[in-house]
Backbone as CSV, one residue per row, in Angstrom:
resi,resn,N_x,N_y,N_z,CA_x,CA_y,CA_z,C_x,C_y,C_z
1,UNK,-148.289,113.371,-64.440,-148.413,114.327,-65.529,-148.073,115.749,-65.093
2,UNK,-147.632,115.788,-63.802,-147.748,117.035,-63.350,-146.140,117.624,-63.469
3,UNK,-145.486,116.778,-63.818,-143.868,116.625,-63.326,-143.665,118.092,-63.791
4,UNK,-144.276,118.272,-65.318,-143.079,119.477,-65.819,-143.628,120.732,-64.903
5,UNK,-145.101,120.612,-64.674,-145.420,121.572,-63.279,-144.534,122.334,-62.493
6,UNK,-143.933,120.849,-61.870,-143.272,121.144,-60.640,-141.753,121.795,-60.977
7,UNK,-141.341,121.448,-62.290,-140.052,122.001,-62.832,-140.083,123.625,-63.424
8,UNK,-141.689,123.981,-63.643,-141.646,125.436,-63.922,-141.888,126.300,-62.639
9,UNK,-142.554,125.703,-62.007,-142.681,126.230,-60.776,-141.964,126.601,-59.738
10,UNK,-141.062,125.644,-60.001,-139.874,125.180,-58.333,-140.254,124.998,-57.193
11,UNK,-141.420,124.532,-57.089,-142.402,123.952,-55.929,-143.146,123.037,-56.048
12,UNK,-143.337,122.150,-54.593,-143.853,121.120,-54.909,-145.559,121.247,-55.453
13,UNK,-145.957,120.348,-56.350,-147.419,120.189,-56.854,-148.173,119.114,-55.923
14,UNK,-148.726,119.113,-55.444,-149.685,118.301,-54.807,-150.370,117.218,-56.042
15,UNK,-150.084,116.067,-56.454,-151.157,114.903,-57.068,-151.131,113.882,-56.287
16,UNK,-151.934,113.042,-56.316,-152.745,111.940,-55.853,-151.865,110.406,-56.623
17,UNK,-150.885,109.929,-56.069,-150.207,108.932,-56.938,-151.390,107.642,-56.830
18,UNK,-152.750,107.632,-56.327,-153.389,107.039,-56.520,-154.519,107.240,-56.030
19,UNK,-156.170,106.139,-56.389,-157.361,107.139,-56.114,-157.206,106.603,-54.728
20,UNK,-156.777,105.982,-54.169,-156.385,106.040,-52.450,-156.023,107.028,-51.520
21,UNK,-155.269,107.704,-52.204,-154.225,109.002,-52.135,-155.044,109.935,-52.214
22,UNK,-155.790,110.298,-53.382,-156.703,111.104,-53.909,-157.381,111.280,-52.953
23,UNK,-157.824,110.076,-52.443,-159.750,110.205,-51.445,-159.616,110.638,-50.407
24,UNK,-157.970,110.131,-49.777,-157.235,110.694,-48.791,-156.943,112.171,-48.152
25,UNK,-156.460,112.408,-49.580,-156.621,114.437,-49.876,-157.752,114.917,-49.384
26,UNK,-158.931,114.068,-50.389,-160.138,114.932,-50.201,-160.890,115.024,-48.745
27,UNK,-160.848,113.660,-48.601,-161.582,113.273,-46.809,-160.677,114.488,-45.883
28,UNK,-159.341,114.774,-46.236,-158.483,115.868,-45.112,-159.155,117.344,-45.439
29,UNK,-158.908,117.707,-46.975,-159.732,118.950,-46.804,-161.328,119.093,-46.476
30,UNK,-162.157,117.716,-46.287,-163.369,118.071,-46.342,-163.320,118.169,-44.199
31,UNK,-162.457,117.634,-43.932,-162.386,117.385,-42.499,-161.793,118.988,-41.899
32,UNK,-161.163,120.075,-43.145,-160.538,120.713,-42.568,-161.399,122.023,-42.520
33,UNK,-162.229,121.508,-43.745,-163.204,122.285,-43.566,-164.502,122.772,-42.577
34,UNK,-164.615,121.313,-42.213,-165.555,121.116,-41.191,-165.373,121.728,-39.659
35,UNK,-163.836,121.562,-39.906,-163.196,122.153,-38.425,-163.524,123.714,-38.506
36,UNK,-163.070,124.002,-39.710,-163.058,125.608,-39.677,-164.706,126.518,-39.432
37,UNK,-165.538,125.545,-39.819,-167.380,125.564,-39.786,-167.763,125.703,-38.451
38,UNK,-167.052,124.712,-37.865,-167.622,124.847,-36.375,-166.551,125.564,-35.646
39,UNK,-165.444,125.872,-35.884,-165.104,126.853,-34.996,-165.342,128.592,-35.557
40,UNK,-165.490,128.500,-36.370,-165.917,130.068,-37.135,-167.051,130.352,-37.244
41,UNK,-167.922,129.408,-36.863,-169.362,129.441,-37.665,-169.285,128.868,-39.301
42,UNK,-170.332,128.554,-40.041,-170.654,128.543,-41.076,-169.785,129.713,-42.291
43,UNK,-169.130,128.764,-43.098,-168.361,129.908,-44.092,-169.577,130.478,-45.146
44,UNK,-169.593,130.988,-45.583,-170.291,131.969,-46.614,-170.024,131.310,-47.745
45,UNK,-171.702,131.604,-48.680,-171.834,129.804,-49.801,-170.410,130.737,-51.048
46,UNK,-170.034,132.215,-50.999,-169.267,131.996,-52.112,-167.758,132.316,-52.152
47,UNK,-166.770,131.482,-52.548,-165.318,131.539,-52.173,-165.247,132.338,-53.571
48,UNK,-163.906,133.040,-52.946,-163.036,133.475,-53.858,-161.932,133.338,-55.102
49,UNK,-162.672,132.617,-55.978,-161.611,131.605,-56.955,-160.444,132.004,-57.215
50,UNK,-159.186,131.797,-57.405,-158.261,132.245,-57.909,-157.994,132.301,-59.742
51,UNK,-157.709,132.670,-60.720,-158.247,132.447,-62.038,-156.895,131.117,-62.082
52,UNK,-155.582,131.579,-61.322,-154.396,130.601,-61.900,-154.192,129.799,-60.259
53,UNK,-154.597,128.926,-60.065,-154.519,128.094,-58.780,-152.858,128.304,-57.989
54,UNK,-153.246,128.521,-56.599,-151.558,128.549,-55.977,-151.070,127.866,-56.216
55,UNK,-151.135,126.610,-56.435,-150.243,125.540,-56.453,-149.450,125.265,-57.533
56,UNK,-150.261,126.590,-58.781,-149.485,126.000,-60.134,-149.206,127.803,-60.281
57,UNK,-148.597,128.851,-59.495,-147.558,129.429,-59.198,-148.601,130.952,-59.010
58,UNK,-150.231,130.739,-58.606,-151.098,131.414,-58.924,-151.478,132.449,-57.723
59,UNK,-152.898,132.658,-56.733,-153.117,133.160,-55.687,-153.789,132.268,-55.306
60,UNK,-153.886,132.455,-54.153,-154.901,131.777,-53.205,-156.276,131.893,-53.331
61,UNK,-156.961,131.297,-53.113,-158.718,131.221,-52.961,-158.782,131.768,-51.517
62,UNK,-159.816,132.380,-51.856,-160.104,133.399,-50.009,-161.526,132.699,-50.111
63,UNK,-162.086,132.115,-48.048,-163.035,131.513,-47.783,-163.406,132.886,-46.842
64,UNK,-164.501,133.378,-47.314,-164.753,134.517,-46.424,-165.858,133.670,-45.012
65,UNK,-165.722,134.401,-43.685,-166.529,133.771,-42.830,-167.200,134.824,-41.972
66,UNK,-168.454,134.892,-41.835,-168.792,136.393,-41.006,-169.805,136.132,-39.998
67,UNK,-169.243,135.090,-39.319,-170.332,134.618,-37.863,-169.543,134.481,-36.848
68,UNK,-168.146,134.815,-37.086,-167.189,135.111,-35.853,-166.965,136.225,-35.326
69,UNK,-166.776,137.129,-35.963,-166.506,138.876,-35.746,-167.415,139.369,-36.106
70,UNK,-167.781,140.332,-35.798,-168.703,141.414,-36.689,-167.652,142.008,-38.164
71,UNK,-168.405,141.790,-39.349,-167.480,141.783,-40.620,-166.956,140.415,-41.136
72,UNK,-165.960,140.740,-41.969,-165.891,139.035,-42.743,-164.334,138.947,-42.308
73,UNK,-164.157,137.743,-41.957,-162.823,137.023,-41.556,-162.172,136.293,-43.012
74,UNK,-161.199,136.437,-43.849,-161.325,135.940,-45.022,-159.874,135.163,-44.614
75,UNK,-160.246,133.386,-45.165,-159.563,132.252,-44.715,-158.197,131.693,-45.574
76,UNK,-157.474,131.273,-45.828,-156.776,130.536,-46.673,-157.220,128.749,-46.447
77,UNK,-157.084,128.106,-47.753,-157.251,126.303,-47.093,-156.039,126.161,-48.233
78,UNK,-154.807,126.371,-48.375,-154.460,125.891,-49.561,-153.031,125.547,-48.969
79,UNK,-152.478,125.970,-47.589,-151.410,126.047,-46.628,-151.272,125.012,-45.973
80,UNK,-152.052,124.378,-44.821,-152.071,123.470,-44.241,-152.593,122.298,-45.142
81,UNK,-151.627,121.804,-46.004,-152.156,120.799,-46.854,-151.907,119.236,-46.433
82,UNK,-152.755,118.221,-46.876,-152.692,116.917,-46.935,-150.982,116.588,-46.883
83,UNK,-150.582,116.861,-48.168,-149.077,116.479,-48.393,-148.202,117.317,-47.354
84,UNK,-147.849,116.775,-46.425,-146.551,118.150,-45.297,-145.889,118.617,-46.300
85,UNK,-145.283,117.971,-47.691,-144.529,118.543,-48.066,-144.028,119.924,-48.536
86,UNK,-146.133,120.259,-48.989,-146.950,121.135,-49.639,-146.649,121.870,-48.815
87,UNK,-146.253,121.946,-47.490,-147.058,122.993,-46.109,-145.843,123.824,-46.219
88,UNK,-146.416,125.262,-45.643,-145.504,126.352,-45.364,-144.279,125.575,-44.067
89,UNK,-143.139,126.867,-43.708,-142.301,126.370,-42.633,-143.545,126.208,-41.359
90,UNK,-143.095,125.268,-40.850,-144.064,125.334,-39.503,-143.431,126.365,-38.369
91,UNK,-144.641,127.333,-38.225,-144.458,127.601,-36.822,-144.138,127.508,-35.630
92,UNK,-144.020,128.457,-34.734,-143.914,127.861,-33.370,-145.137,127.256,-33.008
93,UNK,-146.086,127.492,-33.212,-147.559,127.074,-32.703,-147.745,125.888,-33.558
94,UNK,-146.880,125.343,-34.619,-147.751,124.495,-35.519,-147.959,124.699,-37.062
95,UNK,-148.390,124.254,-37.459,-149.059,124.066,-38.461,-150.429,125.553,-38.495
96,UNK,-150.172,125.641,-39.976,-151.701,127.346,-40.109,-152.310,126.960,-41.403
97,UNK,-153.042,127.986,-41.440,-153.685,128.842,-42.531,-154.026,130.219,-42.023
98,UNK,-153.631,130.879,-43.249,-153.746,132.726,-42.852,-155.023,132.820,-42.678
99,UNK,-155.098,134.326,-41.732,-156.506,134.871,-41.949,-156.524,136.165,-41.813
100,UNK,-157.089,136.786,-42.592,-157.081,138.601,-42.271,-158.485,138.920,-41.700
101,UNK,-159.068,139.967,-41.709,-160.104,140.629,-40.869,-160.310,141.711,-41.354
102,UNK,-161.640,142.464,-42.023,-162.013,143.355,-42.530,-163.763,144.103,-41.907
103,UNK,-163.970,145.214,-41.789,-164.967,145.621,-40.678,-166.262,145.409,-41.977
104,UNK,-166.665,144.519,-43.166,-167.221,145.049,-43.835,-168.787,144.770,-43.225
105,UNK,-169.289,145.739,-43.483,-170.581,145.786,-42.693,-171.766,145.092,-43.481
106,UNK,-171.525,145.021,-44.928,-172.828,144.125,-45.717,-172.244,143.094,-46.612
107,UNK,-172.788,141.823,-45.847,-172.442,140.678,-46.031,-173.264,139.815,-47.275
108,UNK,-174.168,141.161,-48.031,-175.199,140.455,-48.955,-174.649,139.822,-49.962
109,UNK,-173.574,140.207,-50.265,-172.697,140.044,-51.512,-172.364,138.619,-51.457
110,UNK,-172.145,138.094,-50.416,-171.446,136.863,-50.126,-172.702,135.407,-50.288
111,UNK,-173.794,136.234,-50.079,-174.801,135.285,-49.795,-175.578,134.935,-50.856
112,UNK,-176.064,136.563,-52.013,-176.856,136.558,-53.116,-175.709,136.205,-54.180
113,UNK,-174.365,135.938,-53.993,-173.779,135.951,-55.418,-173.393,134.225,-55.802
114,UNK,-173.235,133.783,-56.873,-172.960,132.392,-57.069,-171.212,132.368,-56.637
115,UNK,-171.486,130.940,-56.796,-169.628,130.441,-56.255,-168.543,131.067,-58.081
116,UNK,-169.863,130.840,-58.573,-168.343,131.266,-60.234,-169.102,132.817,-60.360
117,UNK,-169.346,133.373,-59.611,-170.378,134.847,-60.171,-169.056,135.577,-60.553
118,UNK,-169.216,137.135,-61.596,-168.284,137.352,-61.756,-168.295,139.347,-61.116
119,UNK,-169.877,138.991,-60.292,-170.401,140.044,-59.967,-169.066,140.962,-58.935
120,UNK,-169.555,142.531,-58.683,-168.631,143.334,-57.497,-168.346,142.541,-56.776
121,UNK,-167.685,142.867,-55.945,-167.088,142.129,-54.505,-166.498,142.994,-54.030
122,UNK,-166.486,143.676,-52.380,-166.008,144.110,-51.446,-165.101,144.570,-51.662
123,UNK,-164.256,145.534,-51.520,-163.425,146.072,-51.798,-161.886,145.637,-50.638
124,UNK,-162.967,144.776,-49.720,-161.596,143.886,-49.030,-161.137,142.642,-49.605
125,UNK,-161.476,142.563,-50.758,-161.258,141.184,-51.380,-159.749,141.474,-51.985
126,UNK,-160.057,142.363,-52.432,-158.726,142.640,-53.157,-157.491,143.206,-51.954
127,UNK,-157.907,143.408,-50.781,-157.070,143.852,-49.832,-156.546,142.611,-48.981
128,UNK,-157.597,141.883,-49.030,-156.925,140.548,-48.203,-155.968,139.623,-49.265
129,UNK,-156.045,140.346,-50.653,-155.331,138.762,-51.489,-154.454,139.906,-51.706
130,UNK,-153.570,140.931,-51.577,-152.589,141.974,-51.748,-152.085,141.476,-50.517
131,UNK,-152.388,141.538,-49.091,-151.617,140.469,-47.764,-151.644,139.104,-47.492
132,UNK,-152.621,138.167,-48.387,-152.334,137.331,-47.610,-151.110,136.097,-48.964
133,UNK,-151.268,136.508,-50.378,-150.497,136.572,-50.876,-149.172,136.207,-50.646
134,UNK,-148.501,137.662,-50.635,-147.030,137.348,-50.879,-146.631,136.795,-49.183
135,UNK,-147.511,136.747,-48.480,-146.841,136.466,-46.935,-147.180,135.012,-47.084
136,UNK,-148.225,134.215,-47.860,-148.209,132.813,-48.261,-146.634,132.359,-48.814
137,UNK,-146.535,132.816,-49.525,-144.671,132.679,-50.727,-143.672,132.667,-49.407
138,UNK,-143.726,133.626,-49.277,-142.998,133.706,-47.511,-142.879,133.035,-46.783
139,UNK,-143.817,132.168,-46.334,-144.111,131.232,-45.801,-143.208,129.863,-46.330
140,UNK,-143.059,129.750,-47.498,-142.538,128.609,-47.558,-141.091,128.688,-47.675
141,UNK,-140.667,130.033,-47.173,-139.244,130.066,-46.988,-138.912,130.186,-45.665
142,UNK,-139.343,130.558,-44.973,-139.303,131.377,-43.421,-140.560,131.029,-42.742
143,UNK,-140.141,130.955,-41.390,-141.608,130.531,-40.158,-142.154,131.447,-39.999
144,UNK,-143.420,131.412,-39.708,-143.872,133.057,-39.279,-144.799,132.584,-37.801
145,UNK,-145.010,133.219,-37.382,-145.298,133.061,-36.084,-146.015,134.005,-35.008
146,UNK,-147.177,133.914,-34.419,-148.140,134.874,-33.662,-147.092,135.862,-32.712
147,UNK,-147.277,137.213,-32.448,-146.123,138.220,-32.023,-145.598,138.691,-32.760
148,UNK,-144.584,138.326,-33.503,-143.704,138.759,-34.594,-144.208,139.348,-35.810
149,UNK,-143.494,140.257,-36.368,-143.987,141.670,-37.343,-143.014,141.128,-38.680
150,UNK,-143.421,141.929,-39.314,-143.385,141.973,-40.721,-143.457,143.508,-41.705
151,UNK,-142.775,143.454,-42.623,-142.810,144.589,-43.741,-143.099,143.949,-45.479
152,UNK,-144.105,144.235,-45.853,-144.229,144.081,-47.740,-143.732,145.223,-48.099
153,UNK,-142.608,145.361,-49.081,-142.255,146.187,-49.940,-143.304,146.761,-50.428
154,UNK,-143.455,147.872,-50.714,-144.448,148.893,-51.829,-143.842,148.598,-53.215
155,UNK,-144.746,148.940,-53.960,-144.004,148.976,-55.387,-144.280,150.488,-55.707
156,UNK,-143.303,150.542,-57.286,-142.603,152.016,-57.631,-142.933,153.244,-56.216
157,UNK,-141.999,152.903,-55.234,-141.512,153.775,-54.356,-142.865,154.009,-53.328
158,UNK,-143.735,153.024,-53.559,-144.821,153.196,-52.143,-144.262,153.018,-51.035
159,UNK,-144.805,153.224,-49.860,-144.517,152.569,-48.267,-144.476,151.322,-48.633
160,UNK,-143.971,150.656,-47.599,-144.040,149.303,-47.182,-145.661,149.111,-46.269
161,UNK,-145.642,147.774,-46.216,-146.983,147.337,-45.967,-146.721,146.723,-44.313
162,UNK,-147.453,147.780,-42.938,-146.663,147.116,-41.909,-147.505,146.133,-41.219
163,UNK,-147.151,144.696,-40.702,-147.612,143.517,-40.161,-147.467,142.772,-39.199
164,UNK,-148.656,142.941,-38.564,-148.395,141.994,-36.906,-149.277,140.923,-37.080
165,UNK,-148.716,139.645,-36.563,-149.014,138.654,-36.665,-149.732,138.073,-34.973
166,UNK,-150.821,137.395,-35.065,-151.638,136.244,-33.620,-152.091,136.061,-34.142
167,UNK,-152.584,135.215,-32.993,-153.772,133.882,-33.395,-154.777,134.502,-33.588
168,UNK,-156.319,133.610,-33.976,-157.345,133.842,-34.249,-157.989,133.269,-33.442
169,UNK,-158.726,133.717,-32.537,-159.395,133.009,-31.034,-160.456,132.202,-31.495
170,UNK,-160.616,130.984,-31.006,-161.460,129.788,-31.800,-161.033,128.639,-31.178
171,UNK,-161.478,128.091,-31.213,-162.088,126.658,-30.541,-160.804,125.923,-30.769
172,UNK,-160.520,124.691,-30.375,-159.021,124.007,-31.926,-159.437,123.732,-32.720
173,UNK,-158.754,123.551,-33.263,-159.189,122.472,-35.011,-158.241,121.832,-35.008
174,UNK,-158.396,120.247,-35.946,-157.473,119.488,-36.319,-158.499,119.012,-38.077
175,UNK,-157.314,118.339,-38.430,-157.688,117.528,-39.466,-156.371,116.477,-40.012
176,UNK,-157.088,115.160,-40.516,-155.900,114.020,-40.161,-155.451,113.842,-39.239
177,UNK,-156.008,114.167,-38.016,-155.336,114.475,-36.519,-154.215,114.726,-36.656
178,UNK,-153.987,115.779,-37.097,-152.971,117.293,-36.916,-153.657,118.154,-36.456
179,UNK,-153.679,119.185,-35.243,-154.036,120.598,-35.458,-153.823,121.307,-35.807
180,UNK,-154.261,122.422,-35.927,-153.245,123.883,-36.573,-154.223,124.605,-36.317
181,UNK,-153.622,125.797,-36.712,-154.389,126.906,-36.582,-154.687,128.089,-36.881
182,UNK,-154.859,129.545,-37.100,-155.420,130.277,-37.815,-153.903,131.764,-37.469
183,UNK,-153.326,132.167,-38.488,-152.311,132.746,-38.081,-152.876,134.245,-39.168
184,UNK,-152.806,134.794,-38.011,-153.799,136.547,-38.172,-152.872,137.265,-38.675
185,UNK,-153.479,137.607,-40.051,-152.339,138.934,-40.418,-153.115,140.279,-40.140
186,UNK,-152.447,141.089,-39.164,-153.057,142.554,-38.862,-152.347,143.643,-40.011
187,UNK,-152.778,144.412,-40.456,-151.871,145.479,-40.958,-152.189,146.779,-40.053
188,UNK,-151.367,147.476,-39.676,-150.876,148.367,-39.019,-150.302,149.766,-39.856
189,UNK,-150.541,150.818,-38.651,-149.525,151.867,-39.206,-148.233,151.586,-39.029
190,UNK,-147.143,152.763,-39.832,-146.067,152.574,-39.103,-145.339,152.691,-37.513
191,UNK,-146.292,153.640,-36.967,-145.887,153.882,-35.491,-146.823,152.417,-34.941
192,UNK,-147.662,151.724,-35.349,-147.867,150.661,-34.759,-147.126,149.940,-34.782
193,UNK,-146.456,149.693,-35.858,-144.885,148.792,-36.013,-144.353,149.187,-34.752
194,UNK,-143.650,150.380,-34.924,-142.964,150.080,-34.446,-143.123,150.230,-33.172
195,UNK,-144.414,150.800,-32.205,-144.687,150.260,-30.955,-144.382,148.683,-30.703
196,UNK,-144.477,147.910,-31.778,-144.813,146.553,-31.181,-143.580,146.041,-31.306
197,UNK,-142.671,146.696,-32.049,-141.158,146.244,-32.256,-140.163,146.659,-30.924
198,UNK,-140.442,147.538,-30.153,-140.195,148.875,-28.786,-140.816,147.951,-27.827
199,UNK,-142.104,147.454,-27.415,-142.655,147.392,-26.371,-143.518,145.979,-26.317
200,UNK,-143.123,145.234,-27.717,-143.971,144.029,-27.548,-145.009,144.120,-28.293
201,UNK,-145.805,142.894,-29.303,-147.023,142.914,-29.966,-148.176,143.274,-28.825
202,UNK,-147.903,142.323,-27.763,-149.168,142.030,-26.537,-149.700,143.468,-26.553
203,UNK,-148.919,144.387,-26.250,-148.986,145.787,-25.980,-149.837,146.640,-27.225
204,UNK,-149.457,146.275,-28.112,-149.939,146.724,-29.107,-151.388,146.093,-29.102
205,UNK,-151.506,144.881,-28.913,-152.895,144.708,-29.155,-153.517,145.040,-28.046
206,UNK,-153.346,144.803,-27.275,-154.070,145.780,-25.976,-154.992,147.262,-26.301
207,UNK,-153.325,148.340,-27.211,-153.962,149.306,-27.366,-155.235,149.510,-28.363
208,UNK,-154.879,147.866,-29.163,-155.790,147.951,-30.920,-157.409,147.866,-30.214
209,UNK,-157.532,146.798,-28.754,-158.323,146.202,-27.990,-159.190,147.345,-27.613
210,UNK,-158.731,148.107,-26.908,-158.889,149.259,-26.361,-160.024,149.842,-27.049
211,UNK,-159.099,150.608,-28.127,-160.149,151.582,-29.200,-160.735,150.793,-30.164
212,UNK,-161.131,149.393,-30.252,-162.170,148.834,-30.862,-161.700,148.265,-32.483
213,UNK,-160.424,148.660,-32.507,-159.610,148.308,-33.990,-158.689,146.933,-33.986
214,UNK,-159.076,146.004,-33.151,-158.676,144.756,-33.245,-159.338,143.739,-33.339
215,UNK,-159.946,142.796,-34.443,-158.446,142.293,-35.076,-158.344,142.909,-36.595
216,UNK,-158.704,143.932,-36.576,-159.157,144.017,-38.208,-157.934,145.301,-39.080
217,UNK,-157.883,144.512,-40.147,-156.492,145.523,-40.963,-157.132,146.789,-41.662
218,UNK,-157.971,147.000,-41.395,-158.777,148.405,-41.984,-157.585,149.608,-41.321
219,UNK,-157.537,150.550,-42.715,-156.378,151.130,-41.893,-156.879,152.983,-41.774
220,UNK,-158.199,152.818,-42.015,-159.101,154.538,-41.884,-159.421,154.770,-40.612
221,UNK,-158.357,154.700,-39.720,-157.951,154.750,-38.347,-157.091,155.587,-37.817
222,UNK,-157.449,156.315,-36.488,-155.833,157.146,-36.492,-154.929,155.990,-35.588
223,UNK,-153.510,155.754,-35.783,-152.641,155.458,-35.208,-153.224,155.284,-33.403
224,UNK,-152.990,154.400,-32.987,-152.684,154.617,-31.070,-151.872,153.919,-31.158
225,UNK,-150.939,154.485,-31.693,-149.483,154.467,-30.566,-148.771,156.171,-30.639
């Protein structure tokens, strides 16, 4: 039933050609979830719904997690899917799901609000689904890969949006016995760009390491580079 879906969309739809298939799906995301629990800690009881689902041409659902970093790590599960077909280009490392990093210091929101609440939310919510977004779409055209940088267009004549990409330090994970793994979107200034474009990401994170601004895209920072 999904066919004309996939014809407005121009991407593949993920269905279940049977409840075999189906249970299949579900047992992978409940397995992928589990991975992400114990290597992140415990995710936070409320996700981020999307109102129009990615798969039917919408945003992503953000799994916020805040027992790894100090602040909330906010997840994608909608990338590394059951169907390969579904899946972004693979990486050099593999198989992902995005993750950004935000310093937010009160995590009450996440804990006192329901899973459909329609209450405030963090003001990184809307910052992690502005990056992790259109670099999802991206994804299924082009590899992206830990080291390597990136630019989002601004709209009506903003900056561009600048992006360094690594891993997310954590345990492995697999699910369906596949692994994969957690592919970090940093946002940066522009002289961080382009330090890391000049001299290497490593370098760059070193310096982010340094002054205490890594891994997180908060950008009320001065520049070190």
């Amino acid at each position: 039933m999904f066919n004309w879906l996939k014809q407005l969309f121009g991407r593949k739809v993920e269905s279940a050609s049977s409840p075999e298939a189906e249970a299949a799906a579900y047992a992978f995301d409940e397995e992928k979830q589990k991975a992400l629990d114990t290597a992140l800690g415990k995710m936070e009881d409320t996700v981020i719904h999307a109102i129009i689902p990615y798969f039917l041409g919408g945003t992503l659902d953000l799994y916020p997690f805040r027992r790894h970093i100090p602040g909330t790590l906010y997840v994608t599960q909608e990338l590394f899917t059951f169907d390969p077909r579904s899946r972004p280009k693979k990486s050099r490392d593999g198989w992902f799901e995005l993750a950004v990093a935000f310093r937010d210091a009160d995590g009450s929101v996440f804990k006192n609000a329901s899973r459909d609440s329609d209450g405030e939310m963090p003001a990184s919510v809307s910052l992690a689904s502005r990056l992790l977004n259109p670099l999802a779409r991206y994804s299924e055209m082009a590899s992206l890969s830990p080291g390597e940088t990136a630019e989002l267009p601004g709209d009506d004549g903003e900056p561009s949006t600048c992006i360094v990409f690594d891993r997310v330090e954590c345990s492995p994970m697999s699910a369906g016995g596949t692994p994969f793994f957690l592919l970090l979107v940093i946002q940066v200034h522009p002289a961080e760009l382009a330090m890391a474009r000049s001299q290497g990401s490593e370098a760059l994170f070193a310096a982010l390491k340094q002054h205490g601004h890594y891994p997180y895209s908060d950008l009320d920072r001065p520049s070190v580079a």
